[in-house]
C-alpha positions in Angstrom: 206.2 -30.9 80.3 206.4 -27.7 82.1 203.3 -27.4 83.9 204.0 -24.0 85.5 205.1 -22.4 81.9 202.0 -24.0 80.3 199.7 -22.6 83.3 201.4 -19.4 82.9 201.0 -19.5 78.9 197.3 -20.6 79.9 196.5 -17.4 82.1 197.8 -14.8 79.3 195.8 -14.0 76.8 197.5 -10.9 75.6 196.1 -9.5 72.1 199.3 -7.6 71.2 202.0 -9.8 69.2 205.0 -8.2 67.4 203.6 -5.5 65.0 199.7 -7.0 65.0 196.5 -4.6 65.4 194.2 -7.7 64.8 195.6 -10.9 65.3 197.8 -12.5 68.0 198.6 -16.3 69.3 197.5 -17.7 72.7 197.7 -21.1 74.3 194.3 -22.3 74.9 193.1 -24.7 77.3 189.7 -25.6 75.2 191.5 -25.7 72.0 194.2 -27.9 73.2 197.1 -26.1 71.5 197.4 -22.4 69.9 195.3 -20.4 69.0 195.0 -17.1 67.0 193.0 -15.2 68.0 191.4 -12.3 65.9 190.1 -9.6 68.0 187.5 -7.2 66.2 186.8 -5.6 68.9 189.3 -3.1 69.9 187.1 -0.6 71.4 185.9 -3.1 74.0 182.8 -2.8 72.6 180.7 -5.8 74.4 176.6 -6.6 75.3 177.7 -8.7 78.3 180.3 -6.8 81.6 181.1 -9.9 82.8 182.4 -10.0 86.4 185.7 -12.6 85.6 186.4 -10.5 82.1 190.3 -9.5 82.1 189.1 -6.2 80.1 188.9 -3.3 81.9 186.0 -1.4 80.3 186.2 1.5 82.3 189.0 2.3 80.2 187.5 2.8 76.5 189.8 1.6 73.9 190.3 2.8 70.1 188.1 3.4 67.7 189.0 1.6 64.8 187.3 0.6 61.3 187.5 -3.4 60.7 190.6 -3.8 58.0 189.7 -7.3 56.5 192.6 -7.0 54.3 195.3 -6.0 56.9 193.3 -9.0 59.2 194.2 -11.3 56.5 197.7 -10.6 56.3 198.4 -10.5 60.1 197.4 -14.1 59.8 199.6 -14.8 57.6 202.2 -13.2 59.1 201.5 -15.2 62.5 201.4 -18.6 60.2 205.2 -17.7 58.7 206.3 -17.4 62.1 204.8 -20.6 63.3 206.2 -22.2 60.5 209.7 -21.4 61.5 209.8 -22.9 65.2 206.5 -23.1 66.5 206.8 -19.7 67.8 208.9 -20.7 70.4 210.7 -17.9 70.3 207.2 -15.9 71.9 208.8 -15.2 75.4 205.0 -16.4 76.4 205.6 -19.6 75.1 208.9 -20.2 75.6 208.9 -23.0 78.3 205.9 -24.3 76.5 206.8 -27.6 74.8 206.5 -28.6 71.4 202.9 -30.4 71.7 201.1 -27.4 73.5 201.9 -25.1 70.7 200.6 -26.9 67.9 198.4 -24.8 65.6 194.8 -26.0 66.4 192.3 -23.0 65.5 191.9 -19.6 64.3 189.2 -18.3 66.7 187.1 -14.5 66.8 187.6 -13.7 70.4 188.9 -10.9 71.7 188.2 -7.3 73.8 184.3 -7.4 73.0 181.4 -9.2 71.1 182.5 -10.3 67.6 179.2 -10.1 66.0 178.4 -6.7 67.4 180.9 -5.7 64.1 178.7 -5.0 61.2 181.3 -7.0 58.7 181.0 -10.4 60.8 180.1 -12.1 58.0 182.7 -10.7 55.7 185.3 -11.5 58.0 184.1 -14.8 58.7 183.9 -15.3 54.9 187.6 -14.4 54.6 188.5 -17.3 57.6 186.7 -19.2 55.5 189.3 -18.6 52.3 191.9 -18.5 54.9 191.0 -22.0 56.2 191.0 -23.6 53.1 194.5 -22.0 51.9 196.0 -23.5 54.8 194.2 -26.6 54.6 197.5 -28.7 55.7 196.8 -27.4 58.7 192.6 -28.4 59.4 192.5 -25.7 61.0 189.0 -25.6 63.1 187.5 -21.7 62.9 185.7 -21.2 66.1 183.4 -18.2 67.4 183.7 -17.2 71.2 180.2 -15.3 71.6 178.0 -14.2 74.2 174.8 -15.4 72.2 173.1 -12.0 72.0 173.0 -11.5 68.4 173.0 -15.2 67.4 169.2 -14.8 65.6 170.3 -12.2 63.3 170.2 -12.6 59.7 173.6 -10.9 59.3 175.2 -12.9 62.2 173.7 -15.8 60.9 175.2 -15.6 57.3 178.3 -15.3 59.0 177.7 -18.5 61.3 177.3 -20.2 57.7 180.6 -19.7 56.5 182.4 -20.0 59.7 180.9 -24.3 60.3 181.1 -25.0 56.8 183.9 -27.2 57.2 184.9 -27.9 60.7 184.1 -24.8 62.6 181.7 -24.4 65.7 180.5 -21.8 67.8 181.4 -21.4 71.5 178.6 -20.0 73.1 178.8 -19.1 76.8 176.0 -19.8 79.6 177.3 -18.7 82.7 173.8 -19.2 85.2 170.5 -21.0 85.5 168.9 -18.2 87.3 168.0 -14.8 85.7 169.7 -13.4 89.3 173.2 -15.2 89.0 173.2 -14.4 85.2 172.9 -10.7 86.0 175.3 -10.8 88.9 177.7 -12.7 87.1 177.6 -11.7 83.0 176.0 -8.1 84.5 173.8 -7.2 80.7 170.1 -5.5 79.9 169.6 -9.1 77.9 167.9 -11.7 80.0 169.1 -15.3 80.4 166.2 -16.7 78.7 166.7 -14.2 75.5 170.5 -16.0 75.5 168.7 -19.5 76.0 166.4 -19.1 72.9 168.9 -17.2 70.5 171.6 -20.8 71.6 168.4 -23.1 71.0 167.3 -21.2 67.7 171.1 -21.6 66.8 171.8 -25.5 67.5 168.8 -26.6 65.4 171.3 -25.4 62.7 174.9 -25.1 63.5 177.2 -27.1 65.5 177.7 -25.4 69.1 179.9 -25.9 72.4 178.4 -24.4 75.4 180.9 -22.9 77.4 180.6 -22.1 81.2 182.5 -20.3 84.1 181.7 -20.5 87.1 183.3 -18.7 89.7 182.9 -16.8 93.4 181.5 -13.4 93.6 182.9 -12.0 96.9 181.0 -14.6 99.1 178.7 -16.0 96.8 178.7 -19.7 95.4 176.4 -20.7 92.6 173.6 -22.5 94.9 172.4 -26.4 94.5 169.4 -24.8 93.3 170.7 -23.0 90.5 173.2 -25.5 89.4 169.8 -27.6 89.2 168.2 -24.8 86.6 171.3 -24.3 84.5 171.6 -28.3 83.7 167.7 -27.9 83.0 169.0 -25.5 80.6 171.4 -27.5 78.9 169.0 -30.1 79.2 166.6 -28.2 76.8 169.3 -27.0 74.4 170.7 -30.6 74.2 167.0 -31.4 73.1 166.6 -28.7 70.1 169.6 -31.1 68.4 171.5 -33.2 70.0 173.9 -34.1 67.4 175.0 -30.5 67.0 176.0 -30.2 71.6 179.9 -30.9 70.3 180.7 -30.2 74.5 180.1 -28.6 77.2 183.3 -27.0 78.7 183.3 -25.8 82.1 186.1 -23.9 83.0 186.9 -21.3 86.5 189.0 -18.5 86.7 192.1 -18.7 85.6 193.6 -15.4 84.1 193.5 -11.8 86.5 190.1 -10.2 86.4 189.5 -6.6 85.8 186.6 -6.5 89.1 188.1 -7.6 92.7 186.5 -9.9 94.5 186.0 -12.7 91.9 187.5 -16.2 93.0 188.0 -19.5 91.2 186.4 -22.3 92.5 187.5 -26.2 93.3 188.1 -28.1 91.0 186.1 -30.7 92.6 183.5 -28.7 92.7 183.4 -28.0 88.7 183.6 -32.0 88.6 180.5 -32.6 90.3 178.2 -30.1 88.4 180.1 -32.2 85.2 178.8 -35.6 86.4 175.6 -34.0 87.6 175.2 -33.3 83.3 176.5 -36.7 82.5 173.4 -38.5 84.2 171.2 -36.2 82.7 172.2 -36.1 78.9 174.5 -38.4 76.6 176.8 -35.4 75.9 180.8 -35.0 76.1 181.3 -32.5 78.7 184.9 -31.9 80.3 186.4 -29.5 83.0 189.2 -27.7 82.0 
């Protein structure tokens, strides 16, 4: 294995492949092989500014009307090519061995909020189709979301589709405190609107909670509010415990469009992991 090619691979997550608008393949840590990824967002259109985002919102991007159709086929045109070597022919993941490129999900993440895009649940309906025509493959369909619009009738239609067979939704919580969340995920919604729209959301759907935390110039996430964001997990955990599939904690790993934004230890991510363990039955890994 080629740890420095697979680390490389890890910290570019590039949404341009070959001729793609839509679609395009990235190694991902969390999902443990490739990925593609279908970005709806391509005028960076987001409800969170997060500090440790590798978009660069100050420079607006397209304008562009949701093409289900033409999302559909750049899927299939990214599964051809699979099907020939693995992509291994990717200059990204050319050092990458054979294992780490295995097709593991298709997954809506990309330049902004996915369910921002009035045809969410359209699109999530084709995966859906998509999924099952490539069922050789079990592929898992995953949603990467901020949790702002997760109570929405429309989003939540689309959430229906997307975990009807063996897809989950990522959700991230960044901060126990309203004060980190805002100096960390920088938004007008307030951490305790993201808390209810995840705990509204597990009762019915699987979830992973996914967390970075990171320094901010000088600034460390505190005992204290490491102490309030397990409390938060705590209470999540307790809406449905069957449906917590993880908690992934993750730092910094890929260049951030804002200076001043550090990774932290490892060690560090490790002990706010154990911290969980003792609290709640749940998996929860470092990555």
């Amino acid at each position: 294995m080629n740890d420095v090619a697979l680390k490389k691979a890890w910290s570019d997550h590039s949404r341009l492949w070959e001729n793609n608008v839509w679609v395009y393949p990235v190694i991902s840590r969390r999902a443990g092989g490739l990925s593609i990824g279908v970005n709806l967002n391509l005028d960076k259109r987001c409800s969170f500014d997060c500090v440790y985002c590798q978009v660069d919102r100050t420079i607006p991007g397209p304008s562009a009307k949701i093409d289900i159709d033409r999302i559909d086929h750049e899927i299939e045109i990214l599964i051809a090519e699979y099907e020939k070597n693995g992509l291994a022919n990717f200059s990204n993941f050319k050092e990458v061995n054979s294992e780490q490129r295995r097709i593991k999900d298709i997954s809506l993440s990309g330049d902004g909020e996915s369910t921002l895009v009035p045809e969410f649940p359209l699109v999530c309906k084709r995966l859906r189709e998509i999924q099952q025509r490539h069922s050789e493959y079990n592929l898992k369909l995953t949603l990467i979301t901020n949790a702002t619009q997760l109570e929405k009738p429309r989003v939540r239609e689309g959430l229906r589709y997307l975990t009807e067979k063996n897809g989950e939704i990522w959700t991230k919580l960044d901060a126990g405190s309203e004060e980190w969340f805002q100096k960390i995920n920088v938004t007008p919604y307030s951490l305790d609107k993201i808390q209810v729209g995840i705990e509204k959301t597990i009762v019915d759907f699987p979830i992973c909670i996914q967390t970075l935390f990171c320094q901010v110039d000088s600034d460390i996430p505190s005992d204290k509010e490491i102490n309030l964001y397990i409390d938060r997990v705590k209470r999540i955990y307790e809406k449905n415990p069957k449906n917590l599939m993880e908690v992934q904690l993750y730092g910094v790993i890929r260049h951030t469009a804002r200076p001043r934004v550090f990774p932290l230890d490892k060690f560090f991510l490790e002990s706010i992991a154990e911290r969980i363990r003792k609290e709640i039955p749940a998996k929860v890994k470092v990555y």
